[in-house]
C-alpha positions as CSV (number, residue, x, y, z in Angstrom):
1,X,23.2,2.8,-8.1
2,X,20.9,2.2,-5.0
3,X,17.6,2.0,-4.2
4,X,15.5,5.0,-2.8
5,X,11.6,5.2,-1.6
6,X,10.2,8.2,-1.8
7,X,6.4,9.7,-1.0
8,X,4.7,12.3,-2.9
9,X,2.6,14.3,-0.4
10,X,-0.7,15.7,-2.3
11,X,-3.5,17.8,-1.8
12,X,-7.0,17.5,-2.2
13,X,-6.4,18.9,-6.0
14,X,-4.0,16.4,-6.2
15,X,-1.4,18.9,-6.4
16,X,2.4,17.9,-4.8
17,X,2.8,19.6,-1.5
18,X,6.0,17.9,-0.8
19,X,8.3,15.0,-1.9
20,X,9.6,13.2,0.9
21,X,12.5,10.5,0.8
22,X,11.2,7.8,3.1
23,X,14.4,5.8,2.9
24,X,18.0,5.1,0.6
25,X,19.2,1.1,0.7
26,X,21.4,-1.2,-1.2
27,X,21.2,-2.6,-4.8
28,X,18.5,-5.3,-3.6
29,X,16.0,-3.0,-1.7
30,X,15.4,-0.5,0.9
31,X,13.2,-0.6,4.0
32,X,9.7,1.5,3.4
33,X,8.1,2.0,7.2
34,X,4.8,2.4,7.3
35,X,5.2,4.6,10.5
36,X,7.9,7.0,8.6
37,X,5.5,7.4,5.6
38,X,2.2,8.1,7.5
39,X,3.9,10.3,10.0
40,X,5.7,12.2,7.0
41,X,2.5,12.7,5.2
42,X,0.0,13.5,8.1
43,X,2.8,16.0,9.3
44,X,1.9,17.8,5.9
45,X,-1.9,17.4,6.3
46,X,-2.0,15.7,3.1
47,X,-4.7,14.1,1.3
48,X,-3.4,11.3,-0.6
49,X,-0.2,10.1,-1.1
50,X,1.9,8.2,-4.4
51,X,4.3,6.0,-3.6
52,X,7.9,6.1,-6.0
53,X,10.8,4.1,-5.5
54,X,13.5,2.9,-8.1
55,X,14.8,-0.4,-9.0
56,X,18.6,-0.1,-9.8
57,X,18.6,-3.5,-11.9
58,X,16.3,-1.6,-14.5
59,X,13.5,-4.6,-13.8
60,X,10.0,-2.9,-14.1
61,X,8.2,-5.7,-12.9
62,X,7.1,-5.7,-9.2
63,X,8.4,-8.1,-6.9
64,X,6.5,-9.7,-4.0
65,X,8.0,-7.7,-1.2
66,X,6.7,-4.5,-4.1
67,X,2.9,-5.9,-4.1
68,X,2.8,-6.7,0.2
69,X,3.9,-3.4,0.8
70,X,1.9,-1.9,-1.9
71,X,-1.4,-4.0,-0.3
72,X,-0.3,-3.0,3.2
73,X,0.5,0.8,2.5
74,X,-3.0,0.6,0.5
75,X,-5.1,-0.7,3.5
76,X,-3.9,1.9,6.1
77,X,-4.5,4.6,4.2
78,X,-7.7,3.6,3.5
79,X,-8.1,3.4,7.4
80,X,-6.8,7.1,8.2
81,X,-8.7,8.5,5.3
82,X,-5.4,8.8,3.4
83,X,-5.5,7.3,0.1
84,X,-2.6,5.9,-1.9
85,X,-3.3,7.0,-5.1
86,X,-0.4,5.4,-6.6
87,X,3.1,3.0,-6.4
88,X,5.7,4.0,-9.2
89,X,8.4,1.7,-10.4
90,X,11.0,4.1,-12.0
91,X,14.0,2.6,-13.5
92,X,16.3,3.4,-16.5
93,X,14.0,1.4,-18.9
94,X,11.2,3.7,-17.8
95,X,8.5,3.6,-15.3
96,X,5.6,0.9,-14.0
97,X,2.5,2.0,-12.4
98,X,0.0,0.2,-10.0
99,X,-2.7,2.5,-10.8
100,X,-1.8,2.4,-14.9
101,X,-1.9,-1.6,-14.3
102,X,-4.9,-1.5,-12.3
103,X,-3.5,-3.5,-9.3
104,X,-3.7,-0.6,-6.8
């Protein structure tokens, strides 16, 4: 009945070395810090990450504060050579992905 944001941690096979909950927040949102996410995921050595969190409402659809973080998570893993492979949606009507929808 909350939201949660969560990192998958991969290797270079693309294989999950670890899932990592990044932060747990209310019914509207939770916070997803760049610095917590990297640190988690260079911490593991990985090699790319995906992004998860859930939407409690049961809305797939991204919202704004979804897409900035998405854009900003994108860009500075592109600059530590630690790719975002992927932002899941997951709610009880099932799941959206940014790759799937080609806006990653």
């Amino acid at each position: 009945a909350h939201e949660e944001f969560w990192i998958l941690c991969l290797n270079r096979a693309n294989l999950v070395l670890s899932k990592e909950k990044v932060s747990s927040g209310g019914l509207a949102g939770t916070v997803a810090d760049p610095k917590v996410i990297f640190e988690k995921a260079l911490s593991l050595q990985s090699s790319a990450i995906v992004l998860v969190h859930n939407h409690p409402s049961g809305n797939l659809k991204p919202s704004e504060s979804d897409n900035k973080i998405t854009a900003q998570l994108k860009n500075a893993g592109e600059f530590l050579d630690l790719p975002i492979i992927d932002h899941l949606i997951i709610s009880v009507e099932g799941y959206y992905s940014y790759a799937d929808s080609e806006t990653l």
